[in-house]
N, C-alpha and C positions, 0 to 999 in steps of 0.2 A: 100757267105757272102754278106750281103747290108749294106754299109755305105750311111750317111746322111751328106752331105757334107757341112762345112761352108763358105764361100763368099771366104774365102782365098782361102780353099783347092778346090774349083771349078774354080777360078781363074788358082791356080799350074795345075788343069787338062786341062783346056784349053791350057795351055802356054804347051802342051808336044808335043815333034815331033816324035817320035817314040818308036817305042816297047820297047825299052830300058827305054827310058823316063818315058812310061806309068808305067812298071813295079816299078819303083822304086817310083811312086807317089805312087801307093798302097801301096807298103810297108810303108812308111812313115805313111799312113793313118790307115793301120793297127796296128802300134807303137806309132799312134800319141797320141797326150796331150788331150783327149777326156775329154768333161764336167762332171759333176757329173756321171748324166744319161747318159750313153754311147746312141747314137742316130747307133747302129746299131744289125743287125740282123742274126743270123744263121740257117742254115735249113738245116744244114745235106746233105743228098741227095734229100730231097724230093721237092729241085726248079725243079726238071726232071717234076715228075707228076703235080706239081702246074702250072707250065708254061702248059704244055700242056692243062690242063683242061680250063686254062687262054685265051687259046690261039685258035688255028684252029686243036688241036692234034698233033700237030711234034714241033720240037725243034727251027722252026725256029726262027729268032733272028735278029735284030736291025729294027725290023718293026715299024710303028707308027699304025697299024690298027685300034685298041680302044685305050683306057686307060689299061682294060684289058689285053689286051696283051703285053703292054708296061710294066707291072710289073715286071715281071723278066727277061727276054732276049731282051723286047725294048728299043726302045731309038737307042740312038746311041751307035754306038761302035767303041773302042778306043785303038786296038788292033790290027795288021793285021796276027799275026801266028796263027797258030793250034791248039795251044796248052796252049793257056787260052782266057777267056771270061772277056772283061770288057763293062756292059752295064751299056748307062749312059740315067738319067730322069734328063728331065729340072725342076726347082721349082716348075715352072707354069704346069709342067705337073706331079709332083708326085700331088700335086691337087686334081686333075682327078682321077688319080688313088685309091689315097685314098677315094677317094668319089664313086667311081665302085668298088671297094674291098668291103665298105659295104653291099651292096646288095647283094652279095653273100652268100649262105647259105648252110647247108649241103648238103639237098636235093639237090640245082642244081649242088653244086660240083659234087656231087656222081654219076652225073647220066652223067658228062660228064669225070668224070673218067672210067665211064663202057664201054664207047667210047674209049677210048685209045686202039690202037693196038696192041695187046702184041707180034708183031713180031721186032717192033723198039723199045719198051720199055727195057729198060736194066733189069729194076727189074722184080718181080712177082706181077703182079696184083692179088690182094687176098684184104679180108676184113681188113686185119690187116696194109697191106700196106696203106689203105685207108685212116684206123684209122691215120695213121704215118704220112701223106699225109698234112691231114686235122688239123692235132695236129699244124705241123708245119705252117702251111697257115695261120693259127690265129694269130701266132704271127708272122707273114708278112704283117698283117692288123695291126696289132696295130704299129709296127714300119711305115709302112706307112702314119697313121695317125699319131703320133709325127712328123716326118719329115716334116708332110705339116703345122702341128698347125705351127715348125718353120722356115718355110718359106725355107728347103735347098734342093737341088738336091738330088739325089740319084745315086748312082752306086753299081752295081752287079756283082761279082768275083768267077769266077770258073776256075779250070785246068780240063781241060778237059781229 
């Protein structure tokens, strides 16, 4: 799940000192008193393959490499167990992102999903996963872009 974070709640994330901390600012943020337009986004499972294709193919995570890569597993992270994922985008860098998420098209998704491993992939790479894939990835560009039109951070949450 990606939240767009507002000055407060980027603030509460800063001020957290540990796992405990961290988790319960999510929760908060997931329960919170969200705008009209909720400024956040869901994808299922398919941040696995979006990240990857986003990315160098593997799941790695809290890198600044591109913009690209910082989409869903960069950034920093604010988390130190095993057993969930919070990756966080500076303002000034979901930006970026959303301005490298446009140039993305089916074609070059597709052809660097065909690149994916299927020994570390958890899913089935197949045409329909792709379809699934890429269904979801759209609507991680358009949430990217609100978040940047308003000026918030982002963060990215998964149990691993």
């Amino acid at each position: 799940m990606f939240f767009a974070l507002t000055a407060e709640q980027e603030a509460a994330r800063i001020a957290t000192r540990d796992d405990a901390e961290v988790r319960a600012f999510v929760e908060d943020v997931e329960i919170g008193d969200w705008d009209a337009e909720p400024l956040d986004c869901e994808t299922d499972k398919a941040w696995d393959a979006i990240h990857r294709c986003l990315s160098d193919g593997t799941l790695g995570c809290g890198r600044r490499l591109s913009p690209l890569d910082m989409a869903v597993l960069g950034g920093g992270h604010h988390y130190e167990g095993d057993d969930y994922v919070v990756a966080h985008v500076l303002a000034d860098e979901v930006t970026q992102v959303a301005e490298a998420l446009e140039s993305v098209n089916e074609t070059w998704m597709r052809q660097r999903y065909d690149r994916i491993d299927p020994a570390s992939y958890q899913g089935l790479l197949s045409d329909e996963d792709f379809a699934y894939t890429w269904h979801w990835f759209t609507q991680v560009c358009d949430f990217y872009r609100k978040a940047a039109v308003a000026g918030r951070a982002v963060i990215f949450t998964v149990d691993q």
